[in-house]
C-alpha positions in Angstrom: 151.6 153.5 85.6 152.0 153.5 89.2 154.5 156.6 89.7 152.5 158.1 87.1 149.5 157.9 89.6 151.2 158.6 93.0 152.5 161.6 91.2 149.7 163.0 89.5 148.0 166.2 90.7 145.8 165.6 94.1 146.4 162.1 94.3 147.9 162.6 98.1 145.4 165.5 99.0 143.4 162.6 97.9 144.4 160.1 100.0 144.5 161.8 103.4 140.9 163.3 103.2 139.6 159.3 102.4 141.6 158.1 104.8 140.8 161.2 107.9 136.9 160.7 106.2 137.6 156.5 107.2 138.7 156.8 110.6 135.9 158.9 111.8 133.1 156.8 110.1 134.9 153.8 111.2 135.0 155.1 115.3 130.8 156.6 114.6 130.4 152.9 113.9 132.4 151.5 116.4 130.4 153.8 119.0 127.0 152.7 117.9 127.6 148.9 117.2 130.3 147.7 120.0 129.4 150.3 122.5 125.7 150.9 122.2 126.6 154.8 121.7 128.1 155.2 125.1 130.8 157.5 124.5 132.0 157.5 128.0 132.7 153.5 127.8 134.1 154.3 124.0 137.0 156.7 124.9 137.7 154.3 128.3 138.2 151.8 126.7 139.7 153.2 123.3 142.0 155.4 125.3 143.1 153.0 127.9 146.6 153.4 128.4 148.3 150.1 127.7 145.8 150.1 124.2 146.4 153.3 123.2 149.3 153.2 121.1 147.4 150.1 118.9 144.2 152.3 118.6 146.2 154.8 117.1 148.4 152.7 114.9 145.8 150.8 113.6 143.2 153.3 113.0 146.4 155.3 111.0 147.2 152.5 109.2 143.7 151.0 107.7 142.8 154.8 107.0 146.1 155.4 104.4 145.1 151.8 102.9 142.2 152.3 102.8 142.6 156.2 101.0 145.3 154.8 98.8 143.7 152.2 97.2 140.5 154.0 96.7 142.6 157.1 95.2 144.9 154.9 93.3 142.2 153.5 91.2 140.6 156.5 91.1 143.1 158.4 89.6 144.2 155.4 87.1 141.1 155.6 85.9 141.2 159.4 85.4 144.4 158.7 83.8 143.7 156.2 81.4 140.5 158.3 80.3 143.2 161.5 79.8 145.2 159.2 77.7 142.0 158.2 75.0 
């Protein structure tokens, strides 16, 4: 079942507009809540050398899992009603 879904039609599309739809929400929030929606004291800190590489990385990574597991069970469940 799980090849079947990784490989079915859109799945990937899928995945990368969840996980591109994620990050953004996810840094809105992160603006608002930790930073009181000083942008200026957002990207200073975000894009401070020496953190940089982690911002990326982890905003990369928690986007695809994020994208994956929402598509994945989306898409198994678009299978399994196929299959009825």
């Amino acid at each position: 079942m799980f090849s079947k879904v990784i490989s079915h039609s859109g799945f990937w599309k899928s995945v990368i507009f969840l996980a591109s739809m994620f990050i953004i929400i996810y840094n809105i929030a992160d603006v608002f809540m930790v930073f009181d929606g000083s942008f200026t004291a957002y990207a200073g800190e975000r894009f401070a050398t020496e953190h940089l590489l982690r911002f990326f990385s982890a905003n990369i990574a928690s986007g695809f899992v994020y994208g994956f597991i929402f598509s994945f069970f989306k898409f198994r469940s678009k299978i399994k009603q196929e299959q009825q």
